[in-house]
Structures are given as C-alpha cells and as structure tokens.
C-alpha positions as CSV (number, residue, x, y, z in Angstrom):
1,X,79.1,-49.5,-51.0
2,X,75.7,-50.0,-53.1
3,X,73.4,-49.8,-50.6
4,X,73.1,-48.0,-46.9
5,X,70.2,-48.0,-44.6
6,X,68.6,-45.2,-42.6
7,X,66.0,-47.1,-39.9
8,X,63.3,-44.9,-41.8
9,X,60.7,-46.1,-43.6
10,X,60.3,-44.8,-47.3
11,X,57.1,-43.6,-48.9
12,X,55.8,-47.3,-49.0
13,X,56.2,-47.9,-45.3
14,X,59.3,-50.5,-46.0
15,X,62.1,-50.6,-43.2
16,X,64.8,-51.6,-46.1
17,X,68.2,-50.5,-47.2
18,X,68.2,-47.9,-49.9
19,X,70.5,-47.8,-53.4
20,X,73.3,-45.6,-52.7
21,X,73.2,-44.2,-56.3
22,X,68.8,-43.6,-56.9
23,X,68.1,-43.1,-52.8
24,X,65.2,-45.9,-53.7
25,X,64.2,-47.9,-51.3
26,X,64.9,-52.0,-52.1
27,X,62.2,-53.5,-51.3
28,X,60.6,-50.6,-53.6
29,X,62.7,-51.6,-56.5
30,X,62.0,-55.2,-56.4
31,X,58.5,-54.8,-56.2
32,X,58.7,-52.1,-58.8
33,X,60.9,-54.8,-61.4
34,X,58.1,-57.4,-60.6
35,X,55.2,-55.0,-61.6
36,X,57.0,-54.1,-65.0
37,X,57.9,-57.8,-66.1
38,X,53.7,-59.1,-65.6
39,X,53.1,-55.8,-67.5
40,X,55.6,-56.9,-69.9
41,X,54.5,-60.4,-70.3
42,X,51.1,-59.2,-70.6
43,X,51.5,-57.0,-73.4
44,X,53.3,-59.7,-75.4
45,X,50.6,-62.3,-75.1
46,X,48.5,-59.3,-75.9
47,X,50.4,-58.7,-79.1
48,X,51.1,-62.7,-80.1
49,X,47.2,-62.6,-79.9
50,X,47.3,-65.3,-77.3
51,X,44.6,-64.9,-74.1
C-alpha cells in the first residue's frame, strides 16, 4: 500500500490521499514536482544564455 487517505485536508486545503512512506499529501507532491521542473528549466535557459 503506497498511498492511504484520511478525509482531512492537509496544510494546502487538498482533500487527497497521502504517501504512506513521507505523510505528504499528493496533490502536494505533484504540484511541488511541477514547481521544481519550470525552476529547473528556467535556470538552464538562464545558464545556455537563452531568454
């Protein structure tokens, strides 16, 4: 079992399973994995020089 849910929201106010292993909330994670990868991107055009 990876994930279980509670019916109470997390810090973010999502109503979303949680990772059995970190407690995080899913919906947390994804939006936390989509945050990092524009910030990634970003800071390789940043260092390719491109705008």
């Amino acid at each position: 079992m990876n994930k279980f849910y509670t019916g109470k929201q997390c810090k973010n106010g999502h109503k979303s399973e949680r990772w059995t292993l970190s407690g995080e909330c899913v919906q947390c994670n994804v939006e936390r994995v989509y945050r990092r990868r524009r910030e990634m991107a970003e800071m390789m055009r940043l260092a390719q020089g491109v705008s």
